[in-house]
C-alpha positions, 0 to 999 in steps of 0.5 A: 500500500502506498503512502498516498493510500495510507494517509488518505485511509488515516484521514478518514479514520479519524474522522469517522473517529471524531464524528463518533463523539459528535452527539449534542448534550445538555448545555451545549451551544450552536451558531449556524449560517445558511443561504436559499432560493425559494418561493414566496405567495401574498394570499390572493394575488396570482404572482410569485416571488422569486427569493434569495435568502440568508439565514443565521441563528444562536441555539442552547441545548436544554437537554441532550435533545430538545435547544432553543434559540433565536434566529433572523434571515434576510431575504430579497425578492423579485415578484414576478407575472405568469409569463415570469416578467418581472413587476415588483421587488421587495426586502423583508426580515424576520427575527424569531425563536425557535424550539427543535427536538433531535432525533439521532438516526445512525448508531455513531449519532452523526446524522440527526433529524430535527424540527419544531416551530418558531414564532417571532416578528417580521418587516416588509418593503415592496415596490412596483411601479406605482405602489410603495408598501411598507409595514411590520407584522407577525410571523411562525414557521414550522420546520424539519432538518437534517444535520450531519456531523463532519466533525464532532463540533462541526455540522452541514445542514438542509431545512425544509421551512413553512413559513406565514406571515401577517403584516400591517402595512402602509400603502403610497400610490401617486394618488393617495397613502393608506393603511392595508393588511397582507399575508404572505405563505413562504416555502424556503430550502435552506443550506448550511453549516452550524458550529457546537461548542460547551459542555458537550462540544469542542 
């Protein structure tokens, strides 16, 4: 066997060495980043919105299962017709917390699936070619992921979110300035990699 065969068998080794010990505990913490392409609908209207997003999020670990936390993501978005013409573009935020229970499924606890609800507040700017909204609103979500551990404190992530949110808004046209109500339906996959760390981490 050649040194090259050797190393690159030792390397996987030790990984699969790490990840062996990467199971969550009580009281550990994560930080995580993910990006996405989605989908947006405002109930009623027949248009879509084509969306970019970015998504980062904190978690403490109550038990060896169960982490709370708080989250924010940041998405932009073009509204687009049923001929995918692009009339309208549009800004929204969204700051909440969330509850996720894991369940380890493979016998070195490296792959876990999770899920749970999240709750919290939400902004929103939309523009179009003669109207202005803006306004603030209410939002909840409800999710399901998958994590896999690379390292014992280091994992890659997909989530598949449901999101709906309500929002008060403030309309300006040329011709006049007015309150409105909106809801939004949001379908998001998300792509990412989280960091543990404390008592059961690194």
């Amino acid at each position: 066997m050649d040194a090259r065969r050797t190393t690159v068998l030792l390397a996987i080794a030790l990984l699969l060495a790490g990840t062996a010990l990467a199971r969550t505990q009580d009281g550990d913490k994560e930080v995580g980043l993910a990006g996405s392409f989605g989908s947006a609908q405002d109930d009623g209207s027949p248009t879509t919105d084509k969306q970019n997003t970015i998504a980062g999020f904190i978690g403490y670990f109550v038990t060896d299962e169960l982490e709370i936390g708080y989250g924010a993501a940041f998405t932009s978005a073009e509204t687009v017709d049923d001929k995918d013409n692009v009339i309208a573009s549009s800004a929204a935020q969204f700051h909440n917390f969330f509850l996720d229970y894991y369940v380890y499924m493979n016998r070195d606890d490296t792959a876990a699936l999770y899920f749970g609800p999240s709750l919290g507040v939400a902004g929103l700017v939309s523009d179009s070619e003669n109207v202005h909204a803006e306004g603030r609103g209410v939002t909840g979500a409800a999710h399901v992921g998958l994590k896999y551990f690379v390292t014992e404190d280091t994992s890659l992530y997909v989530n598949l979110e449901r999101r709906r949110s309500v929002f008060g808004l403030t309309v300006t046209t040329p011709l006049f300035t007015g309150s409105a109500e909106g809801s939004r339906r949001e379908t998001k996959l998300l792509f990412g990699m989280s960091y543990f760390f404390g008592s059961g981490g690194s």
